[in-house]
VOGU-3710 file (C-alpha; in Angstrom, 3 decimals, decimal comma):
1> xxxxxxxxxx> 0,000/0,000/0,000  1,341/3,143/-1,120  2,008/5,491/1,930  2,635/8,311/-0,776  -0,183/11,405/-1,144  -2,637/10,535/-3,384  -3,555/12,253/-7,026  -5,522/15,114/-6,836  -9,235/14,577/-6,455  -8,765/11,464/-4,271
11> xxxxxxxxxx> -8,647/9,181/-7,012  -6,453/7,328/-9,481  -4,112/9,122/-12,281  -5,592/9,857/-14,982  -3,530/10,277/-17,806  -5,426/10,772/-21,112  -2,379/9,317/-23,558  -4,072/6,833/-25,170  -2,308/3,038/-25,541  0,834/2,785/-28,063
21> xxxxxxxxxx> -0,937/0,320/-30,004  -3,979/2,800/-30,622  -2,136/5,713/-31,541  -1,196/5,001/-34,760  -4,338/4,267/-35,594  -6,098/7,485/-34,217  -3,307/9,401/-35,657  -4,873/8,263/-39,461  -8,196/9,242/-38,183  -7,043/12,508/-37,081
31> xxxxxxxxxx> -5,301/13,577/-39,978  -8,996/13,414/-41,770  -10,532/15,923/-38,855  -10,630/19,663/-39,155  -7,290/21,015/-37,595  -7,772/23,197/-34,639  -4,186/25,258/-34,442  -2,710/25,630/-30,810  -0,847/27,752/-28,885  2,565/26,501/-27,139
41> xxxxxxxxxx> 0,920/27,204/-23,635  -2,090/25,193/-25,072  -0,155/22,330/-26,543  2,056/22,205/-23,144  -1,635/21,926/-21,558  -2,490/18,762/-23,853  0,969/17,361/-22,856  0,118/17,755/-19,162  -2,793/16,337/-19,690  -1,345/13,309/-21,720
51> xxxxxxxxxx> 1,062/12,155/-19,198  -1,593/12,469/-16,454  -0,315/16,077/-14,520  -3,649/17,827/-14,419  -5,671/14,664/-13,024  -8,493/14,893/-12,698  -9,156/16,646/-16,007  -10,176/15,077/-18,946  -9,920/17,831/-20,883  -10,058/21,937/-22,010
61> xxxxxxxxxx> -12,460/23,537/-19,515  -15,906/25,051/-20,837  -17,290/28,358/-19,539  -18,554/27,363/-16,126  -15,543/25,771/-15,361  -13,689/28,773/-16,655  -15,473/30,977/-14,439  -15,632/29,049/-11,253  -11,986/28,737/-11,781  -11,052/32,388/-12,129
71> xxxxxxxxxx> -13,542/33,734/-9,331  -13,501/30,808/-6,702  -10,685/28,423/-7,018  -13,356/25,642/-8,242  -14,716/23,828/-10,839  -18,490/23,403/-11,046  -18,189/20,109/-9,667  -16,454/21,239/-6,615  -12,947/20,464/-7,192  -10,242/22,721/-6,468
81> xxxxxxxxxx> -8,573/24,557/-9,613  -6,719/27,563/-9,539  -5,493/28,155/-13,203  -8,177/27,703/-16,054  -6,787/25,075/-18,708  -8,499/26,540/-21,842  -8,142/26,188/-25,614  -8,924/29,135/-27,293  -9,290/30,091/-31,453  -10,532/32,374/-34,132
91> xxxxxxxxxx> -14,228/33,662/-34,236  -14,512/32,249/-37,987  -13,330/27,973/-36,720  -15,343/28,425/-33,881  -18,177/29,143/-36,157  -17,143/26,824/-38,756  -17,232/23,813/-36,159  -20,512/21,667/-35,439  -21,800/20,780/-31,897  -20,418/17,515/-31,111
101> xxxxxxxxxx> -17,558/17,572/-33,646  -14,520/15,656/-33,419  -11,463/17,894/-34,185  -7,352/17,616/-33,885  -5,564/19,017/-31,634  -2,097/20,516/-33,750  0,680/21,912/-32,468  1,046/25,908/-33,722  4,303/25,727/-34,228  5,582/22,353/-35,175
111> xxxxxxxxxx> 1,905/21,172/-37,257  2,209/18,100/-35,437  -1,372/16,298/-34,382  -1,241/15,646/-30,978  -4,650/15,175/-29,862  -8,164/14,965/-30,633  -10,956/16,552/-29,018  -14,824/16,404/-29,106  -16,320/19,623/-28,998  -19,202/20,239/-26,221
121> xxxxxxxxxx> -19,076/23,754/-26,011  -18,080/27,176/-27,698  -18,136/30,228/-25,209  -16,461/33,576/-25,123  -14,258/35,009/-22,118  -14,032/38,564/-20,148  -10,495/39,009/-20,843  -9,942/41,353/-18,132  -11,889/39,107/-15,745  -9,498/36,366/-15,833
131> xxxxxxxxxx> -6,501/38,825/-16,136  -7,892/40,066/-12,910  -8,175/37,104/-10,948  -5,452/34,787/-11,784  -2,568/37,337/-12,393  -3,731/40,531/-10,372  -3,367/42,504/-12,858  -4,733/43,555/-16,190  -1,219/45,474/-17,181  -0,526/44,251/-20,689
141> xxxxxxxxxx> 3,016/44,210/-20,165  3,060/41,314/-17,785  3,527/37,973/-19,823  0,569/36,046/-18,656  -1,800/38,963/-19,236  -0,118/39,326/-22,568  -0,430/35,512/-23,643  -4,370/35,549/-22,526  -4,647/39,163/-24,863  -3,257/37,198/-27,871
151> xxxxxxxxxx> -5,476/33,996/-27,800  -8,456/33,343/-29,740  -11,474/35,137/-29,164  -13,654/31,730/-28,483  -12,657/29,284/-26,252  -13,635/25,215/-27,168  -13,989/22,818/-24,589  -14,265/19,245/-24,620  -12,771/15,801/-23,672  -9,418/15,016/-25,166
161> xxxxxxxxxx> -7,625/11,913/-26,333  -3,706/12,603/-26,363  -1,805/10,959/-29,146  1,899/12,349/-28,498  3,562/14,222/-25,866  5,674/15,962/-28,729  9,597/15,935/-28,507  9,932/15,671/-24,531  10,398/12,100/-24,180  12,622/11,441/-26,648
171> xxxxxxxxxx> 14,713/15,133/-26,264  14,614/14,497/-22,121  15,600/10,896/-22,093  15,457/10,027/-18,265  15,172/13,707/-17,129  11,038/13,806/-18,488  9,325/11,664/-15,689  5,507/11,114/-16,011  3,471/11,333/-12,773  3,116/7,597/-12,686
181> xxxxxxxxxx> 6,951/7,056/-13,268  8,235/9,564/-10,357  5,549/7,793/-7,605  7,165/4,258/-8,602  10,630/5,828/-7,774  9,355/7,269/-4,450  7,808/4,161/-3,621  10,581/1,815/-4,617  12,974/4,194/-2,235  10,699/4,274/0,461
191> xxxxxxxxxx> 10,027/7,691/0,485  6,439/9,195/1,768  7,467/12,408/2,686  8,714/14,315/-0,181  9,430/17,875/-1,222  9,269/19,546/-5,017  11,914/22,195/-5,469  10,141/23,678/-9,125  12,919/25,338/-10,868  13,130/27,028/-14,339
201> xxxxxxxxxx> 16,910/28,364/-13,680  19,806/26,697/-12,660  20,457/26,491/-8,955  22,870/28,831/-6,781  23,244/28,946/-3,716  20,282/30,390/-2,278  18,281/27,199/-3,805  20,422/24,635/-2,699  19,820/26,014/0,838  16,153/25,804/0,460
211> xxxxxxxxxx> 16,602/22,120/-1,035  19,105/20,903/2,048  16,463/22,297/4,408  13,729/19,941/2,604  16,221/17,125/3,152  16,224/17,462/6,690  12,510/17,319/7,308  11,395/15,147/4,430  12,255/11,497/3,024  13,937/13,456/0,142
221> xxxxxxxxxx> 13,563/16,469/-2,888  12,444/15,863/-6,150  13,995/19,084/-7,890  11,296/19,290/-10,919  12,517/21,640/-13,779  10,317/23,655/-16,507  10,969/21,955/-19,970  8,310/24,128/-21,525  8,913/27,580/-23,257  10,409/30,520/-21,190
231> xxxxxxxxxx> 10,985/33,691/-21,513  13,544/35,570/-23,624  17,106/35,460/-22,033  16,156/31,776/-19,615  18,927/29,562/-19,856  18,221/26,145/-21,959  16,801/23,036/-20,035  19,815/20,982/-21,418  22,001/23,518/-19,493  20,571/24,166/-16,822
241> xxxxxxxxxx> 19,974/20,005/-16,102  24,070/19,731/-16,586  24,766/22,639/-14,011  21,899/21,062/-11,336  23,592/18,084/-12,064  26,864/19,215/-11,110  25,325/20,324/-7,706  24,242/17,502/-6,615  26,537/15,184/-7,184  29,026/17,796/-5,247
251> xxxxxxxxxx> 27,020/18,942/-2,684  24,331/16,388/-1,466  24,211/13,397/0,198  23,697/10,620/-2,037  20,468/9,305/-3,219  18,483/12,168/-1,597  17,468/13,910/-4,346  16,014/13,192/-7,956  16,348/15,492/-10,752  13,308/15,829/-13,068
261> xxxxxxxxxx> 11,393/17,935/-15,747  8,060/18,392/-16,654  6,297/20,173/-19,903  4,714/23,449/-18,237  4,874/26,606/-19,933  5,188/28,824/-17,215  2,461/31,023/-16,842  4,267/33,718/-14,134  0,944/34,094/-12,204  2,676/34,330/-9,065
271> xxxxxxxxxx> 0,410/33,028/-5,686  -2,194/31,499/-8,258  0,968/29,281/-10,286  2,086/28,656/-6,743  -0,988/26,976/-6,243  -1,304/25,010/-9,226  2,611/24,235/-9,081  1,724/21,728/-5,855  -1,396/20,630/-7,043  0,629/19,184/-10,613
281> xxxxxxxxxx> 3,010/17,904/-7,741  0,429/15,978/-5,848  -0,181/13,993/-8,780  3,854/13,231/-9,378  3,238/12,369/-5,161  5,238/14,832/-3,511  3,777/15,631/-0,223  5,413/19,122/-0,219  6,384/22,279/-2,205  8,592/24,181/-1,317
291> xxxxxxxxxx> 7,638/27,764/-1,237  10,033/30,357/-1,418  10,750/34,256/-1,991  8,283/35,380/-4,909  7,376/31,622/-6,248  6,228/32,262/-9,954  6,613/35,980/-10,103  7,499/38,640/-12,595  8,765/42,070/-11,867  7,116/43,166/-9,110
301> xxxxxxxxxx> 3,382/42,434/-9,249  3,478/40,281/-6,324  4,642/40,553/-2,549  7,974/38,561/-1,568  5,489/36,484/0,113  2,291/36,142/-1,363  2,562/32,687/-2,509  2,953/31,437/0,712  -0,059/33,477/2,347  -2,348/31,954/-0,307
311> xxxxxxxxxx> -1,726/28,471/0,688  -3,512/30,348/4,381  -6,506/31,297/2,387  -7,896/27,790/0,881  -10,235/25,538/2,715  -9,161/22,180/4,896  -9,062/19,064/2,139  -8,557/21,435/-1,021  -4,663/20,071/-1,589  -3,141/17,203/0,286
321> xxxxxxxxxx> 0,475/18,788/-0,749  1,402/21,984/1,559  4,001/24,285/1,079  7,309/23,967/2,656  7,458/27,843/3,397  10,818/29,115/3,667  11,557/32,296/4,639  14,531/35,184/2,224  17,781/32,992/2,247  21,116/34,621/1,679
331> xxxxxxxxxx> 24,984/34,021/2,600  26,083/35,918/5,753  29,969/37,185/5,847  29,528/36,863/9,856  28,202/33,304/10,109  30,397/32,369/7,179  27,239/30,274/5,421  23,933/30,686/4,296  21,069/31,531/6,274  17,826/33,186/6,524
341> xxxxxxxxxx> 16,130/36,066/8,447  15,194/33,648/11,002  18,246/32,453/11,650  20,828/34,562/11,052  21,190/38,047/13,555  23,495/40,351/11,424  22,432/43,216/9,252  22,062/44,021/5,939  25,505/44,794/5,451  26,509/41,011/6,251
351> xxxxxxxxxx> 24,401/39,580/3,907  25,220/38,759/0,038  21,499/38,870/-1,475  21,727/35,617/-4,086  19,119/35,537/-7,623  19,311/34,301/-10,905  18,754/37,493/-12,762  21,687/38,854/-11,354  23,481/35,944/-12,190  22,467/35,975/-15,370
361> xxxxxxxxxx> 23,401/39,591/-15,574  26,856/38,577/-14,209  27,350/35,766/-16,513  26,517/37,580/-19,233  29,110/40,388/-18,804  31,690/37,751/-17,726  31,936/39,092/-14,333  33,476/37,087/-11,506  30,753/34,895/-9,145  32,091/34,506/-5,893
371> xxxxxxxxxx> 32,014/31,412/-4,251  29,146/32,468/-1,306  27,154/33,059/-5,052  26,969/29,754/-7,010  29,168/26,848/-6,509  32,642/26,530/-9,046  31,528/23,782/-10,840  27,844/25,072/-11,553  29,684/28,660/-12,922  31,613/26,870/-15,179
381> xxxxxxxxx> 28,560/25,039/-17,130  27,216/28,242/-17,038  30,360/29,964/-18,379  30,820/27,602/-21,351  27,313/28,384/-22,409  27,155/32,107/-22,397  31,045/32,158/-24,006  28,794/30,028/-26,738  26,159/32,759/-27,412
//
């Protein structure tokens, strides 16, 4: 019996990638359907979906859904939600497409079919209200608000059948993990207690302290890295897997941590991504995410801290996976090593303030890291690459 937190909704996985030996198959069938052109947030969304992340969904959400989601947190059936997963396109397919017709699923950029979907349902949103609710904001410079101004005017909804998950298994040989593979590695270690560390740069110092902290009060950390797109100026997944890699094999004990990706495309929504980011997690059966400084943020449309407070707001039984909430971290000249506000009692003058952005700012001009920064052999990945650019 599996002592491990189970998938979201209190029931099995469901992941909606149909059988190998029916894909080929469907994929015939599909090719005769009318294409239905998507996004790469929406085709990261089918992905999820394929390899069973967003359990219990069984596909893109339809307009009561939509709005229960943005407004409450909730589905119309109840179930906890705090993102939409929608599939949006033109005003002239939407009113091209029958009730009850069978479509494809293609991939925007690539042309690839990688699902098929039944249409139930054809609805229009309030841009603005979703803007609102999920990223605070309706400033069109901030890149979720920007992503949800650029899709379709009509949102479809309907149950989906997944027929690839695209170039990730293939491109992230051992690194792309489905739900169902990560709880079989928990289980076979023994682990029930176990922390995410999501990550979509590679680690300095500041992260590894967060991670080592998880160590100590849980079974072990499953660092979980974005594969999906990013924005301008993110450093590659292959390179940012090699310089993680490099960590921890130098710096933790081993066979305490597992390094993983997953297909997201980030969506930066701060507190409401937070959210979402441990409910994807309690599928892949990590008891724990770890919550630190401005989880999911951009700029500065969030608090420090918000994404932890939300976690304060939802109602007893809505996630089984709680944050690990960790307070600032930073080195400290005086007590030589890394610390946070709650344990460390020097001032600000002490304290060497550790992000990626300036790293990447650092990197990029070729200016020294110090060692109470990043660790030697993570800056030298990191070097290589940017000396490639």
């Amino acid at each position: 019996m599996s002592k491990l937190v189970q998938p979201h909704g209190g029931g099995a996985l469901k992941p909606l990638l149909l059988p190998e030996i029916e894909r080929k198959e469907e994929l015939k069938r599909a090719g005769s359907l009318r294409p239905v052109p998507m996004t790469s947030r929406e085709t990261s969304d089918v992905i999820m979906l394929a390899m069973g992340a967003y359990t219990p969904l069984d596909g893109f959400m339809g307009s009561k859904d939509w709005r229960g989601v943005c407004a409450e947190m909730r589905t119309e059936s109840g179930l906890f939600w705090p993102i939409p997963i929608t599939l949006s396109c033109s005003r002239e397919l939407a009113k091209a497409i029958k009730d009850d017709e069978e479509v494809a699923l293609v991939d925007g950029d690539t042309g690839e079919i990688m699902a098929t979907m039944v249409v139930s349902e054809k609805y229009e949103i309030d841009r603005a209200f979703e803007c609102q609710h999920i990223y605070r904001t309706t400033d069109p410079k901030h890149p979720g608000v920007e992503k949800v101004n650029e899709q379709g005017p009509v949102n479809l909804a309907g149950r989906v059948s997944c027929l690839s998950e695209g170039e990730y298994p293939a491109k992230y040989k051992g690194l792309y993990l489905r739900p169902a593979e990560s709880r079989a590695i928990f289980a076979e270690k023994g682990w029930s207690r176990v922390a995410a560390f999501q990550t979509r740069n590679p680690m300095h110092r500041s992260h590894e302290h967060l991670a080592k902290i998880a160590v100590e009060v849980c079974d072990g950390v499953f660092i979980h890295q974005v594969l999906g797109k990013l924005k301008p100026g993110d450093i590659p997944a292959e390179i940012r897997t090699k310089a993680i890699q490099a960590m921890i094999e130098g710096y933790f004990v081993p066979g305490t941590v597992i390094q993983a990706g997953y297909p997201i495309e980030m969506r930066y929504a701060g507190p409401r991504e937070a959210l979402i980011h441990a409910l994807i997690r309690q599928n892949f059966g990590c008891s724990h995410l770890i919550v630190g400084r401005d989880h999911a943020g951009v700029g500065d449309y969030y608090g420090p801290f918000d994404a932890q407070h939300i976690f304060d707001t939802l109602a007893p039984g809505a996630l089984e996976t709680q944050p690990l909430k960790i307070d600032i971290t930073f080195f400290c000249k005086k007590c030589y090593g890394m610390a946070t506000a709650k344990t460390c009692p020097h001032g600000k003058e002490d304290q060497v303030n550790i992000s990626g952005t300036k790293q990447r700012e650092m990197l990029s001009k070729g200016e020294p890291i110090p060692p109470e920064f990043s660790r030697p052999e993570v800056v030298a990945i990191l070097r290589e690459y940017y000396a490639s650019l």
